[in-house]
C-alpha positions as CSV (number, residue, x, y, z in Angstrom):
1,X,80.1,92.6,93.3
2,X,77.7,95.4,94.8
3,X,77.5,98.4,92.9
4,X,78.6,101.7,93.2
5,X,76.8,104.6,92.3
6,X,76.6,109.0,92.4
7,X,74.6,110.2,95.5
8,X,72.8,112.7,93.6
9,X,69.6,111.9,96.1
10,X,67.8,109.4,93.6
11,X,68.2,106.1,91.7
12,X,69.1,107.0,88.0
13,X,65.2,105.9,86.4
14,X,63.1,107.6,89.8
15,X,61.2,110.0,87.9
16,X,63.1,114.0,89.1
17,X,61.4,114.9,92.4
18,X,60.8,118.6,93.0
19,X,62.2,117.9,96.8
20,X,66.1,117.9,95.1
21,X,65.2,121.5,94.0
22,X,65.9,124.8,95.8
23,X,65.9,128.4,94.7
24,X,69.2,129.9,92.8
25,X,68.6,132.5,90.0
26,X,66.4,132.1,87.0
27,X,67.2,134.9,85.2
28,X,71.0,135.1,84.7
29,X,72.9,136.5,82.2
30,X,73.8,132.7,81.4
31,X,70.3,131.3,82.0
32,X,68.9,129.8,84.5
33,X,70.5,128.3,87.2
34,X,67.9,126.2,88.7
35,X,67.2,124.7,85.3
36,X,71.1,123.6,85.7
37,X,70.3,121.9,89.0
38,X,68.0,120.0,87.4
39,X,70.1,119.0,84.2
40,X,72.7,118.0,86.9
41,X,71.1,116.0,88.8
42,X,70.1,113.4,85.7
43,X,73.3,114.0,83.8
44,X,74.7,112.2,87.2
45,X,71.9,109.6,86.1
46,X,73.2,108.5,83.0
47,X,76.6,108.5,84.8
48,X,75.0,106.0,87.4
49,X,73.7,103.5,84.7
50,X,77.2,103.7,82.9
51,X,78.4,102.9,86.0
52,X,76.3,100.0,86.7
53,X,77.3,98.8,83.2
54,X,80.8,98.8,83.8
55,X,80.3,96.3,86.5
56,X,77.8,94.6,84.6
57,X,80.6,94.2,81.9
58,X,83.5,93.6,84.1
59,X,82.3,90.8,85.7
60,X,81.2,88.9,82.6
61,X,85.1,90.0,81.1
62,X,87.0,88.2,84.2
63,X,85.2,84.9,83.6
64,X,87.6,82.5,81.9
65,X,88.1,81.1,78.7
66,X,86.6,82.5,75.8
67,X,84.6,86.0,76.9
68,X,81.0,87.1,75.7
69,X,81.0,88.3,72.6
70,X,82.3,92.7,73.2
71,X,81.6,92.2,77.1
72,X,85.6,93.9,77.8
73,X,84.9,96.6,75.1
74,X,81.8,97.2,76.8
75,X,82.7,97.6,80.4
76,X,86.0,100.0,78.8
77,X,83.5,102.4,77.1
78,X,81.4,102.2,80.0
79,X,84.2,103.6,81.8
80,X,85.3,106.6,79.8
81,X,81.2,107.3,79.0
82,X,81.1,107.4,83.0
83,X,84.5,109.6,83.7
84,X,83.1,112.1,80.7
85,X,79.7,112.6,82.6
86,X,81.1,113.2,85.7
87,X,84.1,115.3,84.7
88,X,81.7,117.3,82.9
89,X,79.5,117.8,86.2
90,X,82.7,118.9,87.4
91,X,83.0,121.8,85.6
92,X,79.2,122.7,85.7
93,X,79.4,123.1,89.5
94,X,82.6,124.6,89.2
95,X,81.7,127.1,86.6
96,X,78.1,127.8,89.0
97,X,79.9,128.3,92.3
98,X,82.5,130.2,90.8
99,X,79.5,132.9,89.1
100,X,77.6,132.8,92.2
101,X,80.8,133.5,94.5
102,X,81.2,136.4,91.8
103,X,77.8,137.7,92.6
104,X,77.6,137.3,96.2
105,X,80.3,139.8,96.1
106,X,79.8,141.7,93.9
107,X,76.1,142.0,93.3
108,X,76.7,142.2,89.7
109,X,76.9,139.1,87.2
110,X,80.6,138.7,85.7
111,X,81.2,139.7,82.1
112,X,83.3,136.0,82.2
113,X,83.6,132.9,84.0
114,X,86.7,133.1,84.4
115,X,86.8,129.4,86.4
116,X,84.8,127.5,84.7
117,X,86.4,123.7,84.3
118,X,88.9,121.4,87.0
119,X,92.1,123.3,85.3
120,X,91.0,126.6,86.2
121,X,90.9,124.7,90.2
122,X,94.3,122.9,89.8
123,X,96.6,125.8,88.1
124,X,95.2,128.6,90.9
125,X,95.5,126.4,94.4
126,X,96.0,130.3,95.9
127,X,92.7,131.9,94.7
128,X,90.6,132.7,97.5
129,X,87.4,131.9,95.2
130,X,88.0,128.6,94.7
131,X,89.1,128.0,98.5
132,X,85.7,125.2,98.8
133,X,87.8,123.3,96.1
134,X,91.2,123.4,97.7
135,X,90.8,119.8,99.8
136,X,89.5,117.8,96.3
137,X,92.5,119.4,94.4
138,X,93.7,115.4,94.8
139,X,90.2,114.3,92.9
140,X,90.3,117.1,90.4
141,X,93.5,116.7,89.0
142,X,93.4,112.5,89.2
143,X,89.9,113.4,87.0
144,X,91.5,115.7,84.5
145,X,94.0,113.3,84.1
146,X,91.8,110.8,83.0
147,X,89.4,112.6,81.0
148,X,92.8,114.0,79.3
149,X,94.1,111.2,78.3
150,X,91.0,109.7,77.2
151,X,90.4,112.9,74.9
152,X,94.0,113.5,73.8
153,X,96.1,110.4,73.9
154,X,96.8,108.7,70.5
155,X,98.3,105.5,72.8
156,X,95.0,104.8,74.7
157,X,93.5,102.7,71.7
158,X,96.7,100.3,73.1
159,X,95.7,99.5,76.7
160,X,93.7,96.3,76.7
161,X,93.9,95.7,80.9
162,X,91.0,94.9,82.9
163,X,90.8,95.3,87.2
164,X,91.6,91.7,89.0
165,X,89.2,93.0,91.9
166,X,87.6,95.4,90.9
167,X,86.7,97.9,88.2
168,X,89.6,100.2,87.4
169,X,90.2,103.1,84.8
170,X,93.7,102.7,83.2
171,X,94.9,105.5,81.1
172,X,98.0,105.8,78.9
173,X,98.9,109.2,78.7
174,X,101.4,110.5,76.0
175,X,101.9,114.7,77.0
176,X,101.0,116.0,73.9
177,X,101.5,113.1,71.8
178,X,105.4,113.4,71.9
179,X,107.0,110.2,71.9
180,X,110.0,111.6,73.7
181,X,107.2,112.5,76.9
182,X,107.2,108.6,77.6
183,X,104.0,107.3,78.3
184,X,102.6,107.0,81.2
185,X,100.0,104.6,82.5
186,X,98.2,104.5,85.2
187,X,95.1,102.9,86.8
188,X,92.5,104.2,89.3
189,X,89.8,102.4,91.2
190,X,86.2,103.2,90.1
191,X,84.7,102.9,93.3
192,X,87.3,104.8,94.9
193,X,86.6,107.4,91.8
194,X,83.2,108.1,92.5
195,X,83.7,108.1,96.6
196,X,85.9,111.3,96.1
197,X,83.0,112.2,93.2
198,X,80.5,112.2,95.7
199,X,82.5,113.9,98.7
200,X,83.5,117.0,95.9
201,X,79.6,116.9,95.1
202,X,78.0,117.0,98.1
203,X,80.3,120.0,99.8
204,X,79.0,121.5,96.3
205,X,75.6,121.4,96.9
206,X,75.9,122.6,100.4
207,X,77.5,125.5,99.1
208,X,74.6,126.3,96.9
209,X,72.2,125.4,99.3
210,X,73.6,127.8,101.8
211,X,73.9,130.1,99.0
212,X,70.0,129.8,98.3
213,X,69.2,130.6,102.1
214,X,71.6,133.4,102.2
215,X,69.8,135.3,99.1
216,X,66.8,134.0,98.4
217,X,64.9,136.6,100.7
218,X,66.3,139.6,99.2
219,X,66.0,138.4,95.8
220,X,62.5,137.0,95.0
């Protein structure tokens, strides 16, 4: 099966190239931003080779007969060590385009983030701030879901599916645990998972980048 991966603009062990940088503040009240491109950009590395696992793993797990020794344990913690990276890029580009948005405005660095994760997106569809976010609201909350349900659900531990065709994520979510919330399960494709990924990621970093070139030369 041919792999998917992030388009973060390099292969996950290419050494960082200085060409994925562009100017955004270095002296913030919450550090410095450029630093967070950077820290971005390979956190979406490790996402890519947990990724590639995951199909590594799922194609040794549909063989039949008796599997490789762990291979289906593998490609399922492949999968939620892959959803946690990239929900938590989520919320860094959030949480940055939110504070820059602030500042553009403003001129002045907010005393809070007050968006700073995909619930602060999903539960304020109306705020004008977060109007670069409005057509990935689909993504965002299918993401939180999963990352949820992974952190939170007690029933997970019970799901022992694997994709036919292709890698899926399955989650059994239990709404805070109550057994009279019914479970729910569900499965999403993880190709089809990091395709809306890297749509929400790329309008990101054209934001920024058009953020750079709007205020770099009155800045620096």
């Amino acid at each position: 099966m041919k792999k998917f991966l992030i388009d973060n603009g390099k292969s996950p062990d290419e050494p960082y190239n200085a060409r994925l940088l562009f100017w955004l503040p270095s002296d913030s009240p919450y550090g410095n931003f450029q630093l967070k491109l950077m820290k971005l950009c390979q956190q979406l590395d490790e996402a890519n080779r947990r990724l590639s696992e995951s199909v590594i793993f799922w194609e040794q797990a549909r063989t039949e007969g008796v599997l490789p020794c762990n291979v289906y344990e593998r490609h399922i913690f492949a999968n939620e060590q892959a959803v946690y990276l990239i929900r938590r890029a989520v919320d860094e580009m959030i949480a940055l385009i939110w504070c820059l948005t602030k500042w553009e405005k403003e001129r002045v660095y907010p005393n809070k983030i007050e968006v700073d994760c995909i619930g602060g997106v999903v539960e304020n569809p109306h705020n004008n701030q977060l109007e670069l976010f409005r057509e990935h609201r689909g993504f965002l909350k299918t993401l939180n879901e999963i990352a949820n349900a992974f952190k939170h659900s007690f029933v997970q531990s019970d799901i022992t599916l694997v994709g036919k065709d292709e890698p899926c994520v399955y989650v059994l979510a239990l709404k805070y645990n109550k057994i009279k919330s019914d479970a729910k399960l569900d499965g999403v494709s993880l190709a089809r998972l990091v395709e809306e990924f890297n749509a929400f990621y790329k309008e990101g970093m054209d934001c920024l980048r058009a953020f750079s070139e709007r205020n770099r030369i009155t800045t620096t």
